[in-house]
N, C-alpha and C positions, 0 to 999 in steps of 0.2 A: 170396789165396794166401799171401803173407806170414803173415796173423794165424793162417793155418791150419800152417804152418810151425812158427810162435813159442807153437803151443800158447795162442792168445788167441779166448775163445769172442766169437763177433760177437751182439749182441741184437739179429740184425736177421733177418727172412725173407727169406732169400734168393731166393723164388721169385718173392715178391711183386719185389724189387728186380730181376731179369731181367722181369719183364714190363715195369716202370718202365723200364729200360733201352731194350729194344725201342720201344717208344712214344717217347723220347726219341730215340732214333735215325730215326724216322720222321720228326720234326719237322725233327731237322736238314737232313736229305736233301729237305725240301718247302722248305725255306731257303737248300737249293744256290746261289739267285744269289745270295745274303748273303754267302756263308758264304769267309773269306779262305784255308780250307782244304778246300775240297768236293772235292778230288781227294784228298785224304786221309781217307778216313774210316778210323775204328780199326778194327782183325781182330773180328772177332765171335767172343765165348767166352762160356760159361755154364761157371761154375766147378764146377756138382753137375752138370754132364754131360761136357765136353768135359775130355781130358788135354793135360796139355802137354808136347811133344817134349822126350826128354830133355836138352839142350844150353840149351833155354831154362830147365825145371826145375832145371839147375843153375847159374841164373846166379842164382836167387832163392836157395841155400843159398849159394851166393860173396857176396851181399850181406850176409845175414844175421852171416855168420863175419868180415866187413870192417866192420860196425858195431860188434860185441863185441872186435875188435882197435884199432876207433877208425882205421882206414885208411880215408881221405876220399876217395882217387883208387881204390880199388880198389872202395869202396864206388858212388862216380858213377858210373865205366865199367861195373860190373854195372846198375845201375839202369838209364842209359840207352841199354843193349843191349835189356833189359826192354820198354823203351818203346818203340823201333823195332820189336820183333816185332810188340809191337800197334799200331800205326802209328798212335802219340802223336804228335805235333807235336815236331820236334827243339826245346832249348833256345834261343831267341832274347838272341845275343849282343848286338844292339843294343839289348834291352830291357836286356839285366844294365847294361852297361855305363850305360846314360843312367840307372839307377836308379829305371825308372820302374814301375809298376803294372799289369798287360797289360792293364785296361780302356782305362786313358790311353791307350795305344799304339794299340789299337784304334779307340779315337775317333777319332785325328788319323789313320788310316790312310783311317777311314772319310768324313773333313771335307778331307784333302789329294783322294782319289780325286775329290770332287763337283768341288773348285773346279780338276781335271786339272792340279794340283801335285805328281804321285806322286814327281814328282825331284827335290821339295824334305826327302824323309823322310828320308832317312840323315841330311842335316845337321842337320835340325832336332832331330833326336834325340840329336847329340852335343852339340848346343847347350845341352839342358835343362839341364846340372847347372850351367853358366856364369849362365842365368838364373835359375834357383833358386836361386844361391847370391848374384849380386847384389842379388836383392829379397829376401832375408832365409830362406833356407833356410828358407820358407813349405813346409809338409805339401802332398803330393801329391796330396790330398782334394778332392772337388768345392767352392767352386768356384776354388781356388785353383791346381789342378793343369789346369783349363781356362785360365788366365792364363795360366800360365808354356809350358802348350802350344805356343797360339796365339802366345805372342813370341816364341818359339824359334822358328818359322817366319816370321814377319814376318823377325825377323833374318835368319834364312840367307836370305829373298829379297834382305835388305838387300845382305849379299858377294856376292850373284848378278849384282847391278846393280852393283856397284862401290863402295856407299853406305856411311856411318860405321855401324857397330852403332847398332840404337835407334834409328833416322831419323824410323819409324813406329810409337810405342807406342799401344797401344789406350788407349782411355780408362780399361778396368777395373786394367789394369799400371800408370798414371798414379797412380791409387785407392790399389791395393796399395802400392805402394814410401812413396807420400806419410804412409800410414796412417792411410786411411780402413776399414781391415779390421782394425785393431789391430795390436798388438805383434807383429815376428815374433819366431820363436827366438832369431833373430842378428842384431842392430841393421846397419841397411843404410846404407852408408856415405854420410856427407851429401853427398858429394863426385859421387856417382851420383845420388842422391835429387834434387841441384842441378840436373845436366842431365837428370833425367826430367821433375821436376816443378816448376823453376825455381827451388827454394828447399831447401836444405839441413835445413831444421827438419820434425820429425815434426810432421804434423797428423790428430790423429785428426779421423772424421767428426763434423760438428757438424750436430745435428739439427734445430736452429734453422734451417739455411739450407734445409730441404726445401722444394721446392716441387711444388706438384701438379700434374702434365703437363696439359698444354695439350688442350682438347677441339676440335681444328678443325673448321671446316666444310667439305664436300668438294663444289666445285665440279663435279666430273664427275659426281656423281653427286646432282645436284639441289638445290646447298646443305644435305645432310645431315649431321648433325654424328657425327662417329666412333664415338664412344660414345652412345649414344640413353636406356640408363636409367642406373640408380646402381649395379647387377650389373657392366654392361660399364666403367663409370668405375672400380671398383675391379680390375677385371682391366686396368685401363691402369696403373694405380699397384701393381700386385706385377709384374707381367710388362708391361710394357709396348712389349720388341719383338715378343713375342708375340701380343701386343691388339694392335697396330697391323697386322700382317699379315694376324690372322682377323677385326677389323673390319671394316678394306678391304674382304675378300674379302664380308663380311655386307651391307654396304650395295651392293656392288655388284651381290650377286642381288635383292638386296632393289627396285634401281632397275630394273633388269633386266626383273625380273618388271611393275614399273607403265609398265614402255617397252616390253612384246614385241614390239610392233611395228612399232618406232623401230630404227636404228641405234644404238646408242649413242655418243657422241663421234665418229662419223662422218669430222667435218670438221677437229675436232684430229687424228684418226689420219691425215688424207689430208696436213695441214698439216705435221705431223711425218715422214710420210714425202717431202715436198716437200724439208724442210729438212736431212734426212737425204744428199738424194741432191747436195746442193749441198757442193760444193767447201771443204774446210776451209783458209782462207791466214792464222789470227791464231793467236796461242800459244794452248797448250791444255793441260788441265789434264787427268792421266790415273790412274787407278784403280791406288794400290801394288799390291793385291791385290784376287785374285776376292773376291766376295761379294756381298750383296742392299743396295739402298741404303735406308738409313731412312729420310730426311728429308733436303730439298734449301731450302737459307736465300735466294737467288739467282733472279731471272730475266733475261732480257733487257735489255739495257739500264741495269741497277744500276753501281752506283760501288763497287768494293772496296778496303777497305785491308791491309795488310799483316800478317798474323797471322789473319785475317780466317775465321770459319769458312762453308765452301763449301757443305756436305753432311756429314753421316755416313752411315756404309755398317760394314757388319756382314760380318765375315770370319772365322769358325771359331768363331761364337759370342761374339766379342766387338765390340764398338763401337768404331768409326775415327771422329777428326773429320779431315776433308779442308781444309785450310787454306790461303788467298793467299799466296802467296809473295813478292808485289808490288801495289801497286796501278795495279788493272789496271781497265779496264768490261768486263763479261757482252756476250758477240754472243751465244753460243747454247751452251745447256743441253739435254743429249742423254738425259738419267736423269729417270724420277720416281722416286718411292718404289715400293718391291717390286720394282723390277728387278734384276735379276741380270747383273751384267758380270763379264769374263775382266780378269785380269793385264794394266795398262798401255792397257784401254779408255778411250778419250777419254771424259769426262765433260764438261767445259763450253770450250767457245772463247772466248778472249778477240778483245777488238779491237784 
């Protein structure tokens, strides 16, 4: 309507782009339970058939005459008058403000909703420019704008709990700040860099100290080893939370299928719901945030020290190490890998 206005010929077919439309509007509406605005969908118009009421048609010449006078508020209030008729999505002030990208927003809308944190989004979205500006006014860009996400929310559960900013930084925010991602724009001050990552001095990553993840053997599922050829050993070394969750899941049908008509782990599941239903009386150690755990370092019985890593567990996409706070001995460990626990679930008791 605009370019039709402004006298600007479009090289496009329009007729062909209303069918595009249509069909696009189909998809969204078959994606209703996705969708964070399916009670909103936009007024359906085709601009070579449908007129538009006068009051609206002249909210598009008041735009037009507020950009060629250079009037920025007479110009937005026409526009999104504009956008209400066709039932655009209002401006989203906490995106302006946190400065972020409406995909970002949408991710963490979509990663708070799974881990049932929805009450954690207003702060963690005021939070982002705090953290993007201590780790160095790092771009908004995958996967750096997934960092600074995911810590803006770690944080705000931090003041939720009472806890100092930063209690729980992921390992990939650890990475960043330390600089193993490289240079940011704005050198991040050593004094921060100190207490994230114990030492004040930039460290980019050094490639020498790579090592190549570990192929275990999986005892539930007939001493199988995780990765079986050199396909699946290199999807453990590019993706590796990835490989670890759709290998599990491989060898499991795969034992499955040569057990069908066996129980499988029967008597660990009966074991673990035995020890489930028993009485927790030793400290214990609880899960900052929801999310799936990787890998568990601990069983029964072990001696830990202080510093000590417990577990890591995956929270918005990033990687947590879970750490002794003391040295304590394992009574009982409630997580394997692939589980998915809530906010402040017990993970291992101590004795």
């Amino acid at each position: 309507m605009f370019a039709q206005k402004l006298g600007i010929e479009l090289e496009a077919n329009m007729e062909a782009v209303g069918e595009i439309r249509k069909h696009l509007l189909g998809a969204r509406q078959s994606l209703k339970a996705f969708d964070l605005n399916h009670d909103k969908m936009p007024r359906e118009f085709d601009p070579l058939k449908d007129k538009l009421p006068a009051d609206i048609d002249a909210l598009f010449d008041r735009a037009i005459a507020a950009a060629k006078a250079l009037d920025e508020d007479t110009l937005l209030a026409a526009c999104h008058a504009i956008e209400e008729y066709f039932g655009f999505p209002k401006p989203n002030e906490i995106v302006k403000d946190a400065e972020v990208p409406g995909g970002m927003y949408s991710n963490m809308v979509a990663q708070l909703k799974a881990l049932g944190s929805e009450d954690l989004l207003e702060d963690a979205m005021k939070l982002i420019p705090m953290v993007r500006r201590d780790a160095g006014l790092v771009p908004l860009v995958t996967p750096t704008s997934q960092i600074v996400g995911s810590q803006a929310v770690s944080v705000a559960l931090d003041r939720k709990k009472g806890n100092p900013d930063y209690s729980n930084p992921s390992n990939q925010f650890i990475s960043l700040v330390k600089g193993e991602y490289g240079h940011t724009p704005v050198p991040v001050d050593p004094a921060f860099r100190e207490k994230i990552t114990g030492s004040p001095i930039e460290k980019p990553y050094d490639v020498s100290s790579y090592k190549k993840p570990a192929n275990p053997t999986l005892p539930e599922y007939g001493d199988a080893p995780l990765a079986s050829n050199r396909e699946e050993e290199l999807l453990m070394e590019l993706l590796p939370n990835v490989a670890n969750t759709f290998l599990r899941k491989r060898r499991a049908e795969e034992y499955n299928a040569r057990k069908a008509e066996e129980a499988p782990v029967a008597a660990a599941a009966a074991e673990e719901s035995k020890a489930a239903e028993e009485p927790i009386t030793g400290p214990t150690l609880k899960a900052p945030m929801g999310g799936r755990i990787i890998s568990v370092s601990v069983a029964p019985g072990d001696k830990v020290k202080k510093g000590q890593v417990l577990l890591v567990y995956e929270a918005m996409k990033m990687e947590n190490d879970v750490t002794a706070e003391s040295e304590q001995t394992v009574k009982r460990v409630f997580v394997r890998p692939d589980d998915v626990v809530g906010t402040d679930a017990v993970l291992i008791e101590f004795e």
